[in-house]
C-alpha positions as CSV (number, residue, x, y, z in Angstrom):
1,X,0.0,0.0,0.0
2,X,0.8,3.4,-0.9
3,X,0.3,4.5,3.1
4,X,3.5,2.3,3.6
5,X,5.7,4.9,2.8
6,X,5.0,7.2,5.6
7,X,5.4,4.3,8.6
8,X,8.6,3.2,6.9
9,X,10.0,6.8,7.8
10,X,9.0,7.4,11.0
11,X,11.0,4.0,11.7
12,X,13.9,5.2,9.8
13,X,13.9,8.3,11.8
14,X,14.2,6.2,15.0
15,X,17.5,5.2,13.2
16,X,19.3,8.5,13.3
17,X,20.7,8.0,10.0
18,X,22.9,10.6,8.1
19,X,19.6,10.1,5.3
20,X,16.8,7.7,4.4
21,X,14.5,7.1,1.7
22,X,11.6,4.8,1.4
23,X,9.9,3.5,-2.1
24,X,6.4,2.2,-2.7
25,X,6.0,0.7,-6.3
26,X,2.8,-1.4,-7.4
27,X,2.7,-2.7,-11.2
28,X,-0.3,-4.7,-12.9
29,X,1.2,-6.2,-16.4
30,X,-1.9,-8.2,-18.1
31,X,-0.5,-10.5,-20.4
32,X,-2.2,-12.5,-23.5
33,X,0.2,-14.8,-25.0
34,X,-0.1,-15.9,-28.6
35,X,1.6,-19.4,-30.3
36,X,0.5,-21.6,-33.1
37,X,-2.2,-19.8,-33.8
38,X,-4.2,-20.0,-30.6
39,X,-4.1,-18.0,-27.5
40,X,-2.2,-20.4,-25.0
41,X,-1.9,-17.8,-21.6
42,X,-4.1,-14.8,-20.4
43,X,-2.6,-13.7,-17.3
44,X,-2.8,-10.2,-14.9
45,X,-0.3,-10.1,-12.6
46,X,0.1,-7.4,-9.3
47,X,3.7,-7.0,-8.4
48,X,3.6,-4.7,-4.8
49,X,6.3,-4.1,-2.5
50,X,8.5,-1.2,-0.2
51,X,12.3,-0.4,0.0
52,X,14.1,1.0,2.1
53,X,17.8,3.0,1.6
54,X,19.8,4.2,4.5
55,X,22.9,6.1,4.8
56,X,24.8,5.5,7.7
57,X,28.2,7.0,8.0
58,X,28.4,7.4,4.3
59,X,27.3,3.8,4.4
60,X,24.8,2.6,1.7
61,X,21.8,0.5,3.4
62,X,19.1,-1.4,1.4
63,X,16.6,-3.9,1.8
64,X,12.8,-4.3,0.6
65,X,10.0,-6.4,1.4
66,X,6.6,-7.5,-0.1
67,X,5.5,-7.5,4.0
68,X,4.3,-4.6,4.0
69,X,2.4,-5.1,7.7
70,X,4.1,-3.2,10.1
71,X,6.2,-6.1,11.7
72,X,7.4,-6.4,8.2
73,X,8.0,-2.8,7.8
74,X,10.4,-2.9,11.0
75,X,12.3,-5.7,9.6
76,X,13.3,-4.0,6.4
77,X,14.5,-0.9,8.4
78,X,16.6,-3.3,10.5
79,X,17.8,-4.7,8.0
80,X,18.5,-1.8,5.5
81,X,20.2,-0.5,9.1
82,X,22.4,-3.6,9.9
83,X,24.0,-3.4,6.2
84,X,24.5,-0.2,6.4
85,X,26.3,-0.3,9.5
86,X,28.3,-3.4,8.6
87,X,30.3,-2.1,5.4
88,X,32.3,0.5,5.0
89,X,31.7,4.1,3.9
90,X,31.2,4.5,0.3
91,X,33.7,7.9,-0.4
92,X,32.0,8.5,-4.0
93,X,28.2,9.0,-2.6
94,X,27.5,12.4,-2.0
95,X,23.8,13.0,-1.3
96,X,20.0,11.7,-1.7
97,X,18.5,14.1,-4.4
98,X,17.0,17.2,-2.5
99,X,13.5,18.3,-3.6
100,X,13.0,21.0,-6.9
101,X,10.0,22.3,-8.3
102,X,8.1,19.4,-10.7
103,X,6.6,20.1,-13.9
104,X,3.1,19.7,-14.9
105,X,2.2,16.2,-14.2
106,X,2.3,13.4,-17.1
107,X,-1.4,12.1,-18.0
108,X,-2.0,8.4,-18.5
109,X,-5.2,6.6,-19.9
110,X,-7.4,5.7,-16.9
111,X,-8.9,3.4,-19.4
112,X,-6.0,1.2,-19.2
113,X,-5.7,1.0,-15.5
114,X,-9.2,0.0,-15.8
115,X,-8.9,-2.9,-18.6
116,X,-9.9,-6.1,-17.6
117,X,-8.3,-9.6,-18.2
118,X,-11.5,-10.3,-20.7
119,X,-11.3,-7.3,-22.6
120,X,-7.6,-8.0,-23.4
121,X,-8.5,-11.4,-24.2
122,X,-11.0,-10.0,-26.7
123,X,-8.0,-8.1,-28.0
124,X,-5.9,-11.4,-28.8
125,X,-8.8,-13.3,-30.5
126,X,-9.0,-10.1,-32.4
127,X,-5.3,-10.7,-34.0
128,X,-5.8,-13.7,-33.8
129,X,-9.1,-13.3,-36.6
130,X,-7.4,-11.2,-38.5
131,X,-4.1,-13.9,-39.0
132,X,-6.6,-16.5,-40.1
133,X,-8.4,-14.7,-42.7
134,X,-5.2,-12.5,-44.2
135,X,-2.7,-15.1,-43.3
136,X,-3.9,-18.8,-44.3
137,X,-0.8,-21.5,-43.8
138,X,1.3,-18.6,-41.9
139,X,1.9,-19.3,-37.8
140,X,1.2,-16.4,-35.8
141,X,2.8,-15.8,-32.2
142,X,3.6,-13.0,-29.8
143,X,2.0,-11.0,-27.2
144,X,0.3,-8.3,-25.8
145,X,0.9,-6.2,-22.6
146,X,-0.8,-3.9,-20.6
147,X,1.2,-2.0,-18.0
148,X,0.0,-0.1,-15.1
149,X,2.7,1.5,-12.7
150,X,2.3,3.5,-9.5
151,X,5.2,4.3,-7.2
152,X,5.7,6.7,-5.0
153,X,9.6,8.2,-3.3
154,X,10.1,9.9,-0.1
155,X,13.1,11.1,1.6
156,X,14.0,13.0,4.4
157,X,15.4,15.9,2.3
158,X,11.9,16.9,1.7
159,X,11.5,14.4,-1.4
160,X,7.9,13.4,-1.3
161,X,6.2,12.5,-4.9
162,X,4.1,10.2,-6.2
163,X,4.0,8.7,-9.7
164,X,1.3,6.8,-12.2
165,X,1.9,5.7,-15.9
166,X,0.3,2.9,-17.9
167,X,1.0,1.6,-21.4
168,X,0.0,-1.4,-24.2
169,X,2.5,-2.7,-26.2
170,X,2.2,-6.0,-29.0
171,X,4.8,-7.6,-30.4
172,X,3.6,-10.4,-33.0
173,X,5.9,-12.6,-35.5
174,X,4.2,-14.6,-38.2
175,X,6.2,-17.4,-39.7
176,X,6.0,-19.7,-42.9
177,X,7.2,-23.1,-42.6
178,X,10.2,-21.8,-40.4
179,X,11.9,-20.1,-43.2
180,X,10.4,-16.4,-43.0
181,X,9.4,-14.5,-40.5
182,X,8.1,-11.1,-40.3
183,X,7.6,-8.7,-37.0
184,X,4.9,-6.0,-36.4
185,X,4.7,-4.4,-33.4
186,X,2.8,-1.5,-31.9
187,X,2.7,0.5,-28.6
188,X,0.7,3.4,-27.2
189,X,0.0,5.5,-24.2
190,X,-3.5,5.8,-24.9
191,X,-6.1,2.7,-25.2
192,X,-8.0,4.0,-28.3
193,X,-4.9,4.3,-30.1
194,X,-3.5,0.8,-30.1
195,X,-5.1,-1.8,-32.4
196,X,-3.3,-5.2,-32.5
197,X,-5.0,-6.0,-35.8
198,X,-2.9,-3.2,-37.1
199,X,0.2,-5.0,-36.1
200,X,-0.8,-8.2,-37.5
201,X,-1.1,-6.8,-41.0
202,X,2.2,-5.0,-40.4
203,X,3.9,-8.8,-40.1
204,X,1.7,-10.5,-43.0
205,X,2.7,-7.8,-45.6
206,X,5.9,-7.7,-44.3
207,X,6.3,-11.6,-44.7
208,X,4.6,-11.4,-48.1
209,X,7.6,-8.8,-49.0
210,X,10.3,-11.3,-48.0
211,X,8.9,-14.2,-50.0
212,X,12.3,-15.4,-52.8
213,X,14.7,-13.7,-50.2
214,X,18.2,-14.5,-51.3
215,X,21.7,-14.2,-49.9
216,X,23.7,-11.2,-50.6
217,X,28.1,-11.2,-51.4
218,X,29.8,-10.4,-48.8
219,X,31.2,-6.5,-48.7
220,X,30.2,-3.4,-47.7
221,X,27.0,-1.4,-48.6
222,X,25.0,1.4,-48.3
223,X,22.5,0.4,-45.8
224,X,19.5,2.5,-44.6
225,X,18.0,1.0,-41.4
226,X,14.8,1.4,-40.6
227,X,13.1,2.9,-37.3
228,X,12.6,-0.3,-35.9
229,X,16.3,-1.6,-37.4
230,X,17.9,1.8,-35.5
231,X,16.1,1.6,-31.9
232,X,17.4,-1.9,-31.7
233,X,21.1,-0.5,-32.1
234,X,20.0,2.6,-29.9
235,X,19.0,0.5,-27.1
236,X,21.9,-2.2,-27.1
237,X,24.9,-0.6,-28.4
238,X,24.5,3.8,-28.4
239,X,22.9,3.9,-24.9
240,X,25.3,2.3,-22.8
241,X,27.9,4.9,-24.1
242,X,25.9,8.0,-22.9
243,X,25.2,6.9,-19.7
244,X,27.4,8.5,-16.9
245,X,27.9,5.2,-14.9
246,X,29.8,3.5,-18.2
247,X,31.7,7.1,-18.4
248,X,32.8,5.7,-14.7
249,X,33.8,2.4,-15.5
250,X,35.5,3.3,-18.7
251,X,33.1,1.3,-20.8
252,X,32.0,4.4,-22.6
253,X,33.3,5.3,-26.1
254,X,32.0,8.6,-25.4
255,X,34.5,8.9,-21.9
256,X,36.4,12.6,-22.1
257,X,34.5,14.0,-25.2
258,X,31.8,16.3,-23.7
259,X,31.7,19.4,-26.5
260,X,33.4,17.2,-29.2
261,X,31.8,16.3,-32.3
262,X,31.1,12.6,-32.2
263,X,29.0,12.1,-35.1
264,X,27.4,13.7,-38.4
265,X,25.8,17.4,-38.0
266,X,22.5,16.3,-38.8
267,X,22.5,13.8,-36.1
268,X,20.5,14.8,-32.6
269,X,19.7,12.6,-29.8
270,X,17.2,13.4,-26.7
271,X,16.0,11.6,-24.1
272,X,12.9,13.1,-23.5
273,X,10.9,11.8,-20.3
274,X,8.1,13.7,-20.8
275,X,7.6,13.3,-24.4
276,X,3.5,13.2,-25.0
277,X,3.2,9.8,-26.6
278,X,6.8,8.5,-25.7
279,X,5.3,4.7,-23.5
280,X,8.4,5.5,-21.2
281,X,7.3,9.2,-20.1
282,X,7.0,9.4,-16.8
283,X,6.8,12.4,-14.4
284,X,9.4,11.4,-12.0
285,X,12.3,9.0,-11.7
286,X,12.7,6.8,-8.9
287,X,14.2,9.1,-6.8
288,X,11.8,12.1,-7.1
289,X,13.6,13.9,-9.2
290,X,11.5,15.2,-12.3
291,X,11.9,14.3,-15.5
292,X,13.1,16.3,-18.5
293,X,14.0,16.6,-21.8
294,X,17.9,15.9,-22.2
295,X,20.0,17.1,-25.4
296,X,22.8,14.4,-25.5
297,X,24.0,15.3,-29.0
298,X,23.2,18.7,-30.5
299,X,24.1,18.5,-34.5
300,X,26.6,16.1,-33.8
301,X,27.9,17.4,-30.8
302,X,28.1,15.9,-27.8
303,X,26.4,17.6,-24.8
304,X,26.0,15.4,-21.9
305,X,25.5,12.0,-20.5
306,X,22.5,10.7,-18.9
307,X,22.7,10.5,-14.9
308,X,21.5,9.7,-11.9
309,X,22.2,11.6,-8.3
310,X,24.5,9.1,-7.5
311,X,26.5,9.5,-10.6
312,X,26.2,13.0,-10.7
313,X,28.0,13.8,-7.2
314,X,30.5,11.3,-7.7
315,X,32.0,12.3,-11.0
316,X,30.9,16.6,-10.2
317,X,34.0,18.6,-10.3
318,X,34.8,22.1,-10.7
319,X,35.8,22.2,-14.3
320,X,32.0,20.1,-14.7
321,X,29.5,20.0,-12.4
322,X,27.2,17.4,-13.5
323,X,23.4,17.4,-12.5
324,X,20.7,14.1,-12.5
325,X,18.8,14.0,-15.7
326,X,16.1,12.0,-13.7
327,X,17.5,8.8,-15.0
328,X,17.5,7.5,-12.2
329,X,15.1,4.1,-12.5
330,X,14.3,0.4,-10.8
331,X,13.5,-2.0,-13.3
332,X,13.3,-5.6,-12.5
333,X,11.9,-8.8,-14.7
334,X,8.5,-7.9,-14.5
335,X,7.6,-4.9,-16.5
336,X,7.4,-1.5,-15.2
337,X,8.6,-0.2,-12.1
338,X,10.2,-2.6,-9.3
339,X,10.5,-1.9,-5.6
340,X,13.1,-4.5,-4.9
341,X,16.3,-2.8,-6.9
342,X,18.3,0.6,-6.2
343,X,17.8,2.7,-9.0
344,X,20.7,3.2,-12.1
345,X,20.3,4.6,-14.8
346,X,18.5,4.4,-17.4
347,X,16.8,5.8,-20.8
348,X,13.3,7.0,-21.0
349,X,12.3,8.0,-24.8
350,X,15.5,8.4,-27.3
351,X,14.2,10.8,-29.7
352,X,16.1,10.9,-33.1
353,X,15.4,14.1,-34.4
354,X,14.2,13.5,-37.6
355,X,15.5,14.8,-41.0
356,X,14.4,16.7,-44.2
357,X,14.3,13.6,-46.7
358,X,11.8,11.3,-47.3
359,X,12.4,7.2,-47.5
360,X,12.0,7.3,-51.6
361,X,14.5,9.9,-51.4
362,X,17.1,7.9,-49.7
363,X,16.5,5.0,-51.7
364,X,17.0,6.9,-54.8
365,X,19.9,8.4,-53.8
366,X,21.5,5.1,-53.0
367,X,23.0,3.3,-56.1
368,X,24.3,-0.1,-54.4
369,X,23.0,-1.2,-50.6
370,X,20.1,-3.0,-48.5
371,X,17.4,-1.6,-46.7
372,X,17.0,-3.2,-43.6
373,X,13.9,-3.2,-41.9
374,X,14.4,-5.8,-38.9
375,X,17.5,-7.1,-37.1
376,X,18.1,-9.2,-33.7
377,X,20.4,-10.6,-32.0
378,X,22.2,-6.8,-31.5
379,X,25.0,-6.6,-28.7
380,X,28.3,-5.1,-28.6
381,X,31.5,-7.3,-28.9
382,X,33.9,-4.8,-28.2
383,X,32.0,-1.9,-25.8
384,X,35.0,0.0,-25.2
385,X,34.8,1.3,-28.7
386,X,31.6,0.5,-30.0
387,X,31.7,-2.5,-32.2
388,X,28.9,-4.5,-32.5
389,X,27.4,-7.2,-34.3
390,X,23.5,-7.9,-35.4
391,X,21.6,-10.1,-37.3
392,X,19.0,-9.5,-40.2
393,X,15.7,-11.0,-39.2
394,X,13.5,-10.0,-42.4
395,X,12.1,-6.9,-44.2
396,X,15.4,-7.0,-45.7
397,X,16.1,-5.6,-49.6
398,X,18.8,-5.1,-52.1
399,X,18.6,-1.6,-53.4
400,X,20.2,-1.2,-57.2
401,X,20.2,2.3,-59.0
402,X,18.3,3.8,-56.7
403,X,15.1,1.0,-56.6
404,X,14.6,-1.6,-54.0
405,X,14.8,-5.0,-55.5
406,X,14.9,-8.5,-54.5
407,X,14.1,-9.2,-51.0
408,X,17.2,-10.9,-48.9
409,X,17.2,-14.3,-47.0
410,X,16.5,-13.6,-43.2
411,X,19.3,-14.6,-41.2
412,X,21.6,-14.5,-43.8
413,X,24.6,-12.0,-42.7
414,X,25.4,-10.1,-39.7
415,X,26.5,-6.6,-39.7
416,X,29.8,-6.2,-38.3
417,X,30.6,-2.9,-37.8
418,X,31.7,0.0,-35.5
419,X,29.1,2.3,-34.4
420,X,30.5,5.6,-33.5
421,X,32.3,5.2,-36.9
422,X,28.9,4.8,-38.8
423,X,27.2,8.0,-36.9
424,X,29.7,9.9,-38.8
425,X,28.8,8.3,-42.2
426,X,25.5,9.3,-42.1
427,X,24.1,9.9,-45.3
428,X,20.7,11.0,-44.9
429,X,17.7,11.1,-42.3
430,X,14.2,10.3,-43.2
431,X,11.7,12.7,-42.3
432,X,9.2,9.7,-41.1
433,X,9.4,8.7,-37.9
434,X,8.2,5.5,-35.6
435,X,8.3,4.7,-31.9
436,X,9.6,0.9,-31.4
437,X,9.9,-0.8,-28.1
438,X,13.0,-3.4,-29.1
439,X,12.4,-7.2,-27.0
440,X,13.6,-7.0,-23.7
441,X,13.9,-3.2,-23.5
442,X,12.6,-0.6,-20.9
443,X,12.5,2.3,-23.0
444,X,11.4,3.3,-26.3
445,X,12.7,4.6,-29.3
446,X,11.1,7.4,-31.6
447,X,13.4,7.4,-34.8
448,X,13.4,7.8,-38.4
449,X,14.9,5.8,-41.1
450,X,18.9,6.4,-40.7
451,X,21.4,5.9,-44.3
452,X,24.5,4.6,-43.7
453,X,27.7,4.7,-46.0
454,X,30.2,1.8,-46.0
455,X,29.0,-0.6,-44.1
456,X,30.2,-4.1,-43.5
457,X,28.4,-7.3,-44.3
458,X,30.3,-9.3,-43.0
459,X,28.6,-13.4,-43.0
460,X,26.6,-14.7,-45.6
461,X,25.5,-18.0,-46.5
462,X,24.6,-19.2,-49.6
């Protein structure tokens, strides 16, 4: 319960401690699971639980429970209190965030804090109608989430804010005898916008494209990734290196360039936490500190890192003083907010500003390269400098003298390639623009279609 949070610091004040802060967070993810064609789980699940951080000589504290009766209240405290006491001071940790003035609070759609396990159902037998009358012989599977989060931060620096957001996201693949597949996908802040049939078209034309793919020669091309292809490489490999905690450890290939150019002028990135239909807005982090809109590269330069307060006083100097960016987040397995975990940082909306061409005009601008719609399989093999490899999954296209031609085998190369080298090939950005929530991800992604120069192709089978 939400009431938890005001007990919990009455019994950390007992402690005496340098600074506390307690957490409530409550999610409710309804889930309807789709796989050979059927609907095989329909689930809602309530995730509720407290936290408690202490600071005790400089000494970091934490422990949470899902107890949240008042016995069980006094045992997290004592417990959050005993490992704070038994460890030694942490000489980087400055301070709990102290309270600002918030912005305008971020709406959500009652209607989805409202939607029942039935109505979602009805939802999945709708895709589910729509893959057996457009799609006859094809396999349909995938998902559909609702998320409802609540969480509320206190601290006795005068922190005291509470938090709601909720969100529908669908993810379906449909498959031909296991040798295509195609993805559509759709999310949404607001219940009257989302339509899974919408998504399930999106993967039956998108299979239908890929029919007679073929394997490409190895080499290097002009590729031009789509929105969906470019949030999957912003979420794995170009977040991690503008986020202040990798700056830290050194795995940043961003480290020591704040006001350098880093990639192309007509590349800018924002995280933007309070974007209107971004599904990660949110109107505060998980400390209480307000969300904003972040420039982290301005026309190719690079203007700060995403941070949260314990980033920002340990690595604050005089030359750079270095503010939270209310990044500061607790994500666990379950999606949406998670009481059980100390917050680090994370993105909320990466917003690729978008460009003056439109996706005909890249392609006919583009005399030998693919267009690459989906990849997987995206990690970084050398983080340090940001090389990474990725997989085409389908929606994949040889481009010749400026038309898109034959459609390329799925799975049939990897992109090899270095990405901080590729920002600064950029050839052209698309004026369209999509948001894309990548598998496994807890932010989103609103970008356009991105043309790359020399890129390597690197595996190919034939």
């Amino acid at each position: 319960m939400e009431n938890s949070v005001d007990p919990l610091m009455k019994l950390i004040e007992k402690k005496n401690p340098e600074q506390g802060e307690t957490y409530w967070s409550k999610n409710r993810v309804v889930t309807i699971r789709i796989a050979a064609n059927d609907i095989v789980e329909a689930k809602a699940m309530t995730v509720e639980g407290a936290s408690v951080r202490l600071v005790v000589g400089r000494s970091i504290g934490f422990a949470s429970t899902t107890d949240l009766s008042p016995k069980g209240l006094q045992r997290a405290v004592d417990e959050a209190y005993r490992a704070a006491r038994s460890k030694s001071a942490d000489v980087d940790f400055r301070s709990l965030p102290e309270p600002l003035k918030l912005p305008e609070t971020i709406q959500y759609d009652k209607r989805l804090l409202g939607l029942d396990l039935a109505s979602a159902v009805g939802m999945g037998y709708d895709a589910l109608k729509t893959a057996r009358a457009e799609a006859k012989g094809l396999d349909l599977s995938g998902s559909i989430n609702v998320v409802t989060e609540a969480c509320r931060v206190r601290n006795s620096l005068g922190i005291d804010v509470s938090d709601i957001n909720a969100f529908i996201y669908s993810s379906f693949t449909v498959e031909e005898a296991e040798e295509v597949s195609a993805l559509g996908q759709d999310c949404s802040r607001e219940l009257r916008a989302f339509d899974p049939t919408k998504t399930v078209r999106e993967a039956i034309e998108s299979i239908k494209r890929s029919r007679g793919g073929k394997a490409i020669q190895l080499g290097r091309y002009d590729v031009i990734f789509s929105p969906h292809a470019v949030a999957e490489l912003a979420e794995y490999v170009l977040a991690y290196g503008l986020d202040l905690s990798a700056v830290d450890t050194g795995f940043s290939y961003y480290r020591g360039m704040l006001g350098e150019t880093v990639t192309d002028e007509s590349f800018t990135l924002l995280d933007d936490g309070r974007h209107l239909e971004g599904i990660a807005s949110k109107t505060v982090d998980d400390e209480g500190v307000a969300t904003k809109t972040t420039t982290l590269i301005n026309k190719g330069v690079l203007q700060n890192f995403l941070c949260d307060s314990y980033y920002a006083g340990k690595l604050s100097s005089p030359l750079r003083e270095f503010r939270s960016t209310g990044n500061g987040f607790r994500f666990g397995p379950v999606p949406g907010r998670d009481y059980s975990s100390l917050p680090r940082i994370q993105p909320t909306n990466l917003v690729i500003v978008h460009g003056r061409q439109r996706l005909d005009e890249l392609i006919k601008d583009t005399k030998k390269g693919l267009l690459i719609g989906r990849i997987w399989y995206s990690y970084p093999i050398n983080p340090t400098i940001g090389e990474f490899s990725t997989t085409n999954r389908g929606d994949t296209f040889c481009i010749e003298d400026g038309k898109v031609k034959n459609p390329v085998l799925p799975n049939s190369f990897r992109v090899n390639d270095n990405l901080p080298r590729l920002l600064k090939q950029i050839q052209g950005i698309s004026r369209e623009q999509v948001q894309s929530v990548v598998w496994g991800g807890v932010s989103s992604c609103i970008s356009p279609y991105i043309k790359f120069s020399d890129v390597s192709i690197t595996y190919s089978k034939g």
